[in-house]
MMTF fields as JSON, N, C-alpha, C and O atoms, coordinates in Angstrom:
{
  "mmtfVersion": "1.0.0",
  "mmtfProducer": "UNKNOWN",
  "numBonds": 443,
  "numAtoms": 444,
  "numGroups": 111,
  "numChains": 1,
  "numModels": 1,
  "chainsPerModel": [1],
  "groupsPerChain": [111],
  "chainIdList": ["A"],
  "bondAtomList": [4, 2, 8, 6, 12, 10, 16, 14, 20, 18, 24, 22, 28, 26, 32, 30, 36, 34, 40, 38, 44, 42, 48, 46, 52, 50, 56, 54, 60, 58, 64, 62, 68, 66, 72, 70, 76, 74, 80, 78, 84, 82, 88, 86, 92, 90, 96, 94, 100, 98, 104, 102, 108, 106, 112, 110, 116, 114, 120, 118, 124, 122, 128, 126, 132, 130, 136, 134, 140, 138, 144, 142, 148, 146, 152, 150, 156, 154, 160, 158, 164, 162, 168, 166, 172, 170, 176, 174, 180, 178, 184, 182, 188, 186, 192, 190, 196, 194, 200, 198, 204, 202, 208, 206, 212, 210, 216, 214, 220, 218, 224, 222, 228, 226, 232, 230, 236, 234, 240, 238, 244, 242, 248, 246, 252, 250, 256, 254, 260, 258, 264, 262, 268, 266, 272, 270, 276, 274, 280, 278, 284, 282, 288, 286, 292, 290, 296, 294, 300, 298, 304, 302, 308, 306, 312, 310, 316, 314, 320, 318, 324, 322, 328, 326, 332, 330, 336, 334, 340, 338, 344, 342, 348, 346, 352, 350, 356, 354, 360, 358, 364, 362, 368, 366, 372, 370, 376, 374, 380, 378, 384, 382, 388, 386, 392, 390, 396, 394, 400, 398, 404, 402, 408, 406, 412, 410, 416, 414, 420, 418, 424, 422, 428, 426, 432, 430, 436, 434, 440, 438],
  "bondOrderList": [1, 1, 1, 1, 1, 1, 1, 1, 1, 1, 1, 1, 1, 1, 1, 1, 1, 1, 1, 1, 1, 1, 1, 1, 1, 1, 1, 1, 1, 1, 1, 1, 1, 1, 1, 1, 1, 1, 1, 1, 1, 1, 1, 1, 1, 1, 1, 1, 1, 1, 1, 1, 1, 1, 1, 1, 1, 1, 1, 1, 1, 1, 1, 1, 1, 1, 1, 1, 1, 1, 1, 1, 1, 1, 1, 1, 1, 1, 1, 1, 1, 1, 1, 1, 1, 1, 1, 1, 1, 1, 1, 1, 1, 1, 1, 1, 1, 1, 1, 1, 1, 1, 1, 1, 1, 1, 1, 1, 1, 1],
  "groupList": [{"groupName": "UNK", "atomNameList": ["N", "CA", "C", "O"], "elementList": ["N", "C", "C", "O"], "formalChargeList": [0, 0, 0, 0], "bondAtomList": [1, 0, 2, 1, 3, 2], "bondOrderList": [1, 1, 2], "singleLetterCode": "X", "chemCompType": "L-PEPTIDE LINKING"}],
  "groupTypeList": [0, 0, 0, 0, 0, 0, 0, 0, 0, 0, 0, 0, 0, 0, 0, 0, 0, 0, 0, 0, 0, 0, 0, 0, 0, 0, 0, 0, 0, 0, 0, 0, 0, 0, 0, 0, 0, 0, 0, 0, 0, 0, 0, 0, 0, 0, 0, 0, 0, 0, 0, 0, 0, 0, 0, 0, 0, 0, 0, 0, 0, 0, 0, 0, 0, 0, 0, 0, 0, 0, 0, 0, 0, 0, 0, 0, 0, 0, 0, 0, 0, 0, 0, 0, 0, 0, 0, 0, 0, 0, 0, 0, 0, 0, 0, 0, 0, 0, 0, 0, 0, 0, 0, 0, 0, 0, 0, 0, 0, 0, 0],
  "groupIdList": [1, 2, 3, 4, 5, 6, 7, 8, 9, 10, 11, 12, 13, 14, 15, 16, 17, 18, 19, 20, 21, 22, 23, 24, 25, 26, 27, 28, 29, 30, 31, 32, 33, 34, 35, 36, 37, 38, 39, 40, 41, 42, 43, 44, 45, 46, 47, 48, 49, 50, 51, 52, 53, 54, 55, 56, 57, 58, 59, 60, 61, 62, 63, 64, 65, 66, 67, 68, 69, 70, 71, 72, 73, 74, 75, 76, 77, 78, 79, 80, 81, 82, 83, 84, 85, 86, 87, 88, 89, 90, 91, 92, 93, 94, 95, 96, 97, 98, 99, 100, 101, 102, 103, 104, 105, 106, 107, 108, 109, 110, 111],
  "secStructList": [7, 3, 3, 3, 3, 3, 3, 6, 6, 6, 3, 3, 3, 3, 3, 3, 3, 1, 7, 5, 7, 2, 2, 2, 2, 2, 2, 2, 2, 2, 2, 2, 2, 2, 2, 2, 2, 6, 6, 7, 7, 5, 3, 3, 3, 3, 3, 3, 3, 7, 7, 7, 5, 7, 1, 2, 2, 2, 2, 2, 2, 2, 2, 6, 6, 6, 6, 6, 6, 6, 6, 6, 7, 5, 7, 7, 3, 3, 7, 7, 7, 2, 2, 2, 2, 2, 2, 2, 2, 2, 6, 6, 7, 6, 6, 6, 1, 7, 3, 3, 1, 1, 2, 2, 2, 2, 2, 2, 6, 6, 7],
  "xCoordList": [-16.526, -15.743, -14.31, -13.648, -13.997, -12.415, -12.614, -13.205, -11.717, -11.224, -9.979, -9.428, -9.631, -8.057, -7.763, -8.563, -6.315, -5.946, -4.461, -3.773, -4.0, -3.016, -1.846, -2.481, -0.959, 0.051, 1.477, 1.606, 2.221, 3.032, 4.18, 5.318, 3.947, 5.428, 5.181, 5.823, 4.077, 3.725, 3.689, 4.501, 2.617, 2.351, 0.352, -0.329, -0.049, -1.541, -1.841, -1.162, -3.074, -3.198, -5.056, -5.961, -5.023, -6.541, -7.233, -7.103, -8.001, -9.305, -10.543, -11.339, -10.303, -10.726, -12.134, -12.014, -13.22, -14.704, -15.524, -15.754, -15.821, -16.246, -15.523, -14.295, -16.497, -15.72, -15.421, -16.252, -14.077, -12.871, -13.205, -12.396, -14.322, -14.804, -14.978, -14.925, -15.087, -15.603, -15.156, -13.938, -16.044, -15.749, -15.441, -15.379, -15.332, -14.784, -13.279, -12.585, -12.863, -11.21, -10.693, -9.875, -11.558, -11.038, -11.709, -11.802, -12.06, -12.155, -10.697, -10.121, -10.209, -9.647, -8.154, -7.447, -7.961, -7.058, -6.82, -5.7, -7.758, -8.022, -7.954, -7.482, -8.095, -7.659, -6.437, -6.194, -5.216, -4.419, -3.707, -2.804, -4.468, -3.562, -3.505, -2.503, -4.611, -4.912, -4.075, -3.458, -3.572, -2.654, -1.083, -0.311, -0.797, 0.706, 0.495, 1.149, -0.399, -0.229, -0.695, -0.421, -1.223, -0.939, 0.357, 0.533, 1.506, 2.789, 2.937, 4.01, 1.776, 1.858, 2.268, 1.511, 3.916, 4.122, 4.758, 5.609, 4.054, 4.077, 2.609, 1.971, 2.284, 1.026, 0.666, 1.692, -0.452, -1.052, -2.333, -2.855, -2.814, -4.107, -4.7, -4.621, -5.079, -6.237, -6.641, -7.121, -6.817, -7.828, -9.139, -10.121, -8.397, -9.598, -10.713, -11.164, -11.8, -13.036, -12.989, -14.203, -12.461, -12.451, -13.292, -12.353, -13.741, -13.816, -13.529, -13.662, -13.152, -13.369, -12.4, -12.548, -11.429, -10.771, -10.822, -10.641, -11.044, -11.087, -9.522, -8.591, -9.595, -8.589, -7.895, -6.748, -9.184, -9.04, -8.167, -7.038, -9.47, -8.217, -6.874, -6.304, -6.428, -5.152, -4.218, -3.04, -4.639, -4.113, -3.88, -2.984, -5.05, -4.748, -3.423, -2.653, -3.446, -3.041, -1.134, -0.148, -1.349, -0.105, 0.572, 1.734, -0.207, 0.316, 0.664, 1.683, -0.053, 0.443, 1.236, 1.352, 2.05, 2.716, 4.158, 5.176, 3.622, 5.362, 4.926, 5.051, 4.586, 4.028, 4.641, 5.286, 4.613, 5.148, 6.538, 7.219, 6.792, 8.195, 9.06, 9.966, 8.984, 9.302, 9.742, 10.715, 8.491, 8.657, 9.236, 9.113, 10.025, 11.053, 9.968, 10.205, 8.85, 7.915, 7.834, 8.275, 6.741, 6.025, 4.67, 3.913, 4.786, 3.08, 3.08, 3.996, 2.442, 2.236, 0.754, -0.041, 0.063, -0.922, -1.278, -0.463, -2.285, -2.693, -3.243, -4.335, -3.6, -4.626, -5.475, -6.634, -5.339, -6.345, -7.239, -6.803, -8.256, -8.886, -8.309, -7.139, -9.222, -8.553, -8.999, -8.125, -10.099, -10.123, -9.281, -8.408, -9.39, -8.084, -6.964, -6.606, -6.39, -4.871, -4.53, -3.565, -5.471, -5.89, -5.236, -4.368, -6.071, -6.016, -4.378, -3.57, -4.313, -2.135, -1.481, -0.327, -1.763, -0.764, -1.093, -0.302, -2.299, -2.314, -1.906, -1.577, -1.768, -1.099, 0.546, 1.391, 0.702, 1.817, 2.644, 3.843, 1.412, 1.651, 1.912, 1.944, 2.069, 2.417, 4.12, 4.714, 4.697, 6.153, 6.73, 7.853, 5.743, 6.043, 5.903, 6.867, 4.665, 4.218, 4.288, 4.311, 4.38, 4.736, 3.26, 2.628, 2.735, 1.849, 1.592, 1.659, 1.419, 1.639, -0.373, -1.54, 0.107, -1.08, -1.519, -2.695, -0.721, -1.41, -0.629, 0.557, -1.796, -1.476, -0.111, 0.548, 0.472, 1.729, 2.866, 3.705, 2.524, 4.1, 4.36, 5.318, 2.575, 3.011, 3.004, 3.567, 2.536, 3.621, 4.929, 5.566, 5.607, 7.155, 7.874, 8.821, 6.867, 7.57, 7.666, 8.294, 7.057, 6.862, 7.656, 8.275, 7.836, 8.363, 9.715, 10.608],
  "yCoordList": [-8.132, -7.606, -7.304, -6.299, -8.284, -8.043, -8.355, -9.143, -7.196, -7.445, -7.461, -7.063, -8.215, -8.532, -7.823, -7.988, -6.734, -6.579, -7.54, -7.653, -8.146, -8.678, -8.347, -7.54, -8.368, -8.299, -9.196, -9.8, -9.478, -10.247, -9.881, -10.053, -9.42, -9.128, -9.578, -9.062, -10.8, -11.442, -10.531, -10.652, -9.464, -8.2, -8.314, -8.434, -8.223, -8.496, -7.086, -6.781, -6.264, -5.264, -5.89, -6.126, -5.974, -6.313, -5.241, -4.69, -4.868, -3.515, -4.392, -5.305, -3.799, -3.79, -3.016, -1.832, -3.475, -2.285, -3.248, -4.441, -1.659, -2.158, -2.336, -2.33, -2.544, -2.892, -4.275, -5.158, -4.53, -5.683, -6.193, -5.866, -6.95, -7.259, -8.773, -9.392, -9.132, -10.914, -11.753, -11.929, -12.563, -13.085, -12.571, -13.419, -11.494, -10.739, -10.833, -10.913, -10.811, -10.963, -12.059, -12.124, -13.042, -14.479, -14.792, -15.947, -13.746, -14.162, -12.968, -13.006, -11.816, -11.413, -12.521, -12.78, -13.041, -14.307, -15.16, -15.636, -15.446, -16.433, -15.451, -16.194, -14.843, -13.947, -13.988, -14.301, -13.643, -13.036, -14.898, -15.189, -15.764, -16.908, -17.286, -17.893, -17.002, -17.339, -17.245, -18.211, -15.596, -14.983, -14.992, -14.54, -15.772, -16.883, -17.692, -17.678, -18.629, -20.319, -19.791, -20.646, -18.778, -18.064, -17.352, -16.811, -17.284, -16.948, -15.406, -15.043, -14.529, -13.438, -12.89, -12.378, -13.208, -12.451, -10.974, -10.578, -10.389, -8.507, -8.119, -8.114, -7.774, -7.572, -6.31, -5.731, -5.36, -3.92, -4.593, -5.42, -3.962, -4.258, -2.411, -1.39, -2.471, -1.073, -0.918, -2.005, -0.007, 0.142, 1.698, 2.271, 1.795, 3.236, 3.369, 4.508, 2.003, 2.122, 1.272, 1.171, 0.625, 0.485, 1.122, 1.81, 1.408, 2.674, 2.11, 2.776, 0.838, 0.035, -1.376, -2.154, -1.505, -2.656, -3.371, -2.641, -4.715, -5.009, -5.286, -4.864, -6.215, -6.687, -7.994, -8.375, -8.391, -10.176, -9.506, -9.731, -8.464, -8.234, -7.412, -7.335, -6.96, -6.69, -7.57, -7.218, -9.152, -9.967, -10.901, -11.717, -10.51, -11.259, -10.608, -11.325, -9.171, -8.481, -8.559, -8.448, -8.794, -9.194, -10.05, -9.898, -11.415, -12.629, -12.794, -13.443, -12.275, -11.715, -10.899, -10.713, -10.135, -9.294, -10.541, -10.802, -10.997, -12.136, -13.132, -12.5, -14.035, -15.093, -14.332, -15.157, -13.367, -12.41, -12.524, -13.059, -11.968, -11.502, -12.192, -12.008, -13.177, -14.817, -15.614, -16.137, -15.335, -15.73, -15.108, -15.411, -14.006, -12.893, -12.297, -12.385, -11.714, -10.421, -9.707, -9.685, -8.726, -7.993, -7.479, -7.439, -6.996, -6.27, -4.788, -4.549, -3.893, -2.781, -2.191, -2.861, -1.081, -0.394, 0.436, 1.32, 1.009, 1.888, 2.807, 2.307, 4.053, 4.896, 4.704, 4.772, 4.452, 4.034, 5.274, 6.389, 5.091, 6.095, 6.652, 6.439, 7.624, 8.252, 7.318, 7.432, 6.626, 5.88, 5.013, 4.996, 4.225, 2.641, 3.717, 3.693, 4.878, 5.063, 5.208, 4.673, 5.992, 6.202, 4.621, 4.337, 3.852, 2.387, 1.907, 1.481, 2.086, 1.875, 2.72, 2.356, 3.658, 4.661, 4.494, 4.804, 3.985, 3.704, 2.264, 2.32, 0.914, -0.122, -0.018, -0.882, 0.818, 1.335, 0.409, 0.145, -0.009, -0.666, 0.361, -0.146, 1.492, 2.228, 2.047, 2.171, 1.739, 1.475, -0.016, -0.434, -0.469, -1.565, -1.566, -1.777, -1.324, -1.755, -0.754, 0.227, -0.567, 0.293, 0.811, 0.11, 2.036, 2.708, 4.208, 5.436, 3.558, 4.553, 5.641, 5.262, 6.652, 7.34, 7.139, 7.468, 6.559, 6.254, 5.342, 5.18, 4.456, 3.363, 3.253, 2.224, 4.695, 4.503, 4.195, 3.301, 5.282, 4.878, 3.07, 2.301, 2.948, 1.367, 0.395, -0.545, -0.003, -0.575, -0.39, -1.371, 0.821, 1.316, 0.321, -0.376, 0.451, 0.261, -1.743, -2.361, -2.133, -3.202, -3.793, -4.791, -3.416, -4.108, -3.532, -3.936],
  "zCoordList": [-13.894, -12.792, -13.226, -12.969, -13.875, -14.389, -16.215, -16.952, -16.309, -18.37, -17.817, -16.79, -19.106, -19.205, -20.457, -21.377, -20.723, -21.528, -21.767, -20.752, -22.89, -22.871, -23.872, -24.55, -24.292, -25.202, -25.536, -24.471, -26.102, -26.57, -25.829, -26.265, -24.81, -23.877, -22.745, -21.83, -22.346, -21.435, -20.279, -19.362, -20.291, -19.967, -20.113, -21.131, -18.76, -18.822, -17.868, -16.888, -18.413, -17.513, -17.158, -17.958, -15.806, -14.941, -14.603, -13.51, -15.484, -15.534, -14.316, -14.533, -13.339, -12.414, -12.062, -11.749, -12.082, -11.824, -10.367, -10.169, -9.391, -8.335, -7.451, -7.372, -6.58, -5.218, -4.977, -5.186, -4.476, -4.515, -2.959, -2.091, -2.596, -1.099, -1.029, -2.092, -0.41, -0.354, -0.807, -0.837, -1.321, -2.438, -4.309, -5.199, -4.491, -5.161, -5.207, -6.22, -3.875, -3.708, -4.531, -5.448, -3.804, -4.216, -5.998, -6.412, -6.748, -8.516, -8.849, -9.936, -7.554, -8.299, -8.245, -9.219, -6.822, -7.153, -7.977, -8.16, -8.539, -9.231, -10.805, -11.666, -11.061, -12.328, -12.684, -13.849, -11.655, -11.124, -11.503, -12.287, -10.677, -11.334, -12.551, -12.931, -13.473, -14.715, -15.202, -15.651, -15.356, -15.981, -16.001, -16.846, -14.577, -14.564, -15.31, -16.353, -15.116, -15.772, -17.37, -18.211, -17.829, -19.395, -19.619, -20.711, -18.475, -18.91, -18.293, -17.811, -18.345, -18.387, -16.829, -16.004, -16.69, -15.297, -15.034, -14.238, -15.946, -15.723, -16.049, -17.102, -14.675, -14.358, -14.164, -13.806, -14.211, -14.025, -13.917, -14.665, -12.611, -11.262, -11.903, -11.22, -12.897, -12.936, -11.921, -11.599, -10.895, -9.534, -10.308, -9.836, -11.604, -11.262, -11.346, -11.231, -11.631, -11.31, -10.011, -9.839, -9.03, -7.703, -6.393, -6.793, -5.733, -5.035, -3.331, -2.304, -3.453, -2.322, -2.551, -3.493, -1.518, -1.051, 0.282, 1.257, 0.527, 1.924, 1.98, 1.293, 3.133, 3.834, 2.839, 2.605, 2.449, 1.712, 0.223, -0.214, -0.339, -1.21, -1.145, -2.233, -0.386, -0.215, 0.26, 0.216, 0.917, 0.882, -0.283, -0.497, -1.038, -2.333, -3.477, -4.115, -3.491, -3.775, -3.472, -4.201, -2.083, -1.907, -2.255, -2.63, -2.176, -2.448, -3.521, -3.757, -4.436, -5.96, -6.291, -7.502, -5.387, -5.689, -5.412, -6.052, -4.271, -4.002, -4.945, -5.994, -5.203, -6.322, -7.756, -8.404, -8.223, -9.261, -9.423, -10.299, -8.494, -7.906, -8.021, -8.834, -7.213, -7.687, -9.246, -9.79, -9.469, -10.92, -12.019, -13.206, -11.402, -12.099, -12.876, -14.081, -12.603, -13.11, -12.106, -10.957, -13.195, -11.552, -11.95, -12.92, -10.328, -10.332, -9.925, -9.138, -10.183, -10.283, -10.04, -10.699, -9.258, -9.712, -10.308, -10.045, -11.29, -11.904, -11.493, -11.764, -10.924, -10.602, -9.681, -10.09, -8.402, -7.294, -7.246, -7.531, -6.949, -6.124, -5.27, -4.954, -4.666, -3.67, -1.861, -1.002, -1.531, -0.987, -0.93, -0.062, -1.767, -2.183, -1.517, -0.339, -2.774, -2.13, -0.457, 0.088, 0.17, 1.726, 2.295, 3.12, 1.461, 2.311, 2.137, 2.961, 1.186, 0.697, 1.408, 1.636, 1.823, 2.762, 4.108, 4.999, 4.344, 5.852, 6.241, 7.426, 5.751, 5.702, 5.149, 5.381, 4.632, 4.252, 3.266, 3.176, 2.499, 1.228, 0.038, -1.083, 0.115, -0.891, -1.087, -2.158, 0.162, -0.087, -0.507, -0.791, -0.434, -1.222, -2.627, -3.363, -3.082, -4.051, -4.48, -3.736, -6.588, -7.385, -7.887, -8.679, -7.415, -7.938, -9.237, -9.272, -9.727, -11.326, -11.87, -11.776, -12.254, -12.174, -13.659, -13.819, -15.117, -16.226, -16.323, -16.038, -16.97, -18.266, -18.682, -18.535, -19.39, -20.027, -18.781, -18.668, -17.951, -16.549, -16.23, -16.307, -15.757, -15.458, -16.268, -15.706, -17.702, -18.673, -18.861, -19.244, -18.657, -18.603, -18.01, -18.375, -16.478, -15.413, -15.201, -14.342, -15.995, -15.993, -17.055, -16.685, -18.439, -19.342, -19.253, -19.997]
}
């Protein structure tokens, strides 16, 4: 469900496949914590094999975005679908959160 890419700038990008529903949410939480208590608080949430977010994970999503934040990193998305993005502009989480269309923008934007 989730690969982790990682690098020496405590910089983890979460390749994300499938739909992010259920209990799904709660392994991507739990990913998402891994990768604090491994140091790595500059984060990239891949969404582009995604095609589907609930509610749970956009709460997870969030909480990780303040939990981040906090910890003087951050979080960022990669390439949503076009569903997912629908779902960020209609919660109007696109103004929150930093959404990048490649790989290279949101490492930029992160390190």
């Amino acid at each position: 469900m989730f690969h982790i890419t990682s690098d020496v700038q405590n910089t983890a990008i979460l390749h994300a496949q499938g739909k992010i529903i259920g209990t799904i949410a709660d392994q991507l939480q739990e990913t998402i914590e891994q990768q604090l208590q491994n140091g790595n608080n500059k984060l990239i949430l891949d969404l582009t094999d995604v095609p589907l977010l609930d509610s749970t994970a956009l709460g997870v999503i969030i909480l990780a975005f303040q939990v981040v934040q906090r910890s003087g990193g951050k979080l960022v998305l990669l390439n949503p679908q076009k569903a997912v993005s629908s779902i960020l502009e209609v919660t109007r989480l696109k103004s929150i959160l930093e959404v990048y269309e490649t790989e290279e923008a949101a490492y930029n934007a992160v390190v």
